[in-house]
N, C-alpha and C positions, 0 to 999 in steps of 0.2 A: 630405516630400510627403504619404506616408499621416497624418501628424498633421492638417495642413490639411483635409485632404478631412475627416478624422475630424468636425473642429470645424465645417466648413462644413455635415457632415452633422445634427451636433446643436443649430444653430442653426437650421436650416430646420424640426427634426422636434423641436419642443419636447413633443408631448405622449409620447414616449418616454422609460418610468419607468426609472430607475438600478435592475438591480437587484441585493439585497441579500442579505447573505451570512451564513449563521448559525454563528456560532461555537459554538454547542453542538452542531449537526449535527455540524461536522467533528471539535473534540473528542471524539465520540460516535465515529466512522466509524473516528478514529485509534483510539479503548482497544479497540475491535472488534477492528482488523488485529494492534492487537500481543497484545491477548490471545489468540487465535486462533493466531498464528504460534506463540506460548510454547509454550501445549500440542499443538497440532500437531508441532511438532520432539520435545518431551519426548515426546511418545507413541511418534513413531517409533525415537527415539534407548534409551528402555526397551527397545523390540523389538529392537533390533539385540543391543544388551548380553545380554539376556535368550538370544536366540536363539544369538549368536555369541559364545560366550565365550574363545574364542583368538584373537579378531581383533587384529591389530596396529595398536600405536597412531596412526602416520600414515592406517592407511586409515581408523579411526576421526574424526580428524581433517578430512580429505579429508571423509569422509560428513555430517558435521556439516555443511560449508560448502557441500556439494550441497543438503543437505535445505533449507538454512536461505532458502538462493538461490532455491530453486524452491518451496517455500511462500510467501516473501514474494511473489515474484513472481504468482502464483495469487492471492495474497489481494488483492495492488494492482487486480489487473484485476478483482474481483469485487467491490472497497470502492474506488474513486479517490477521491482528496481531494478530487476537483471535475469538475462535468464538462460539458466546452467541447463 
């Protein structure tokens, strides 16, 4: 039903431009987030090492997949791949 309407709607409104999507933006946005995340966790993940040197290795572990979770997640909402 929403297809139909879709097409009824782009048949009526032909001068409404398609628009286009730049593939070097988003490849640019992506090396952004992942470069960012890398060092982001290495810096904090030094600090821990550095700081805590008796720490056991499950909570080392543990922190790894906290830090890693909530950095990317921080970086998604401040780089999205696209936005509706």
């Amino acid at each position: 039903m929403n297809s139909k309407l879709i097409e009824y709607f782009q048949q009526e409104n032909n001068n409404i431009e398609v628009p286009s999507i730049d593939g070097n933006y988003i490849l640019l946005n992506r090396g952004i987030k992942f470069l960012l995340n890398f060092l982001l966790i290495y810096l904090f993940l030094t600090f821990m090492i550095y700081n805590y040197p008796t720490m056991n290795i499950n909570i080392f572990i543990l922190l790894i997949c906290m830090v890693s979770s909530v950095i990317f997640y921080i970086l998604d909402l401040n780089f999205p791949a696209c936005y509706i």
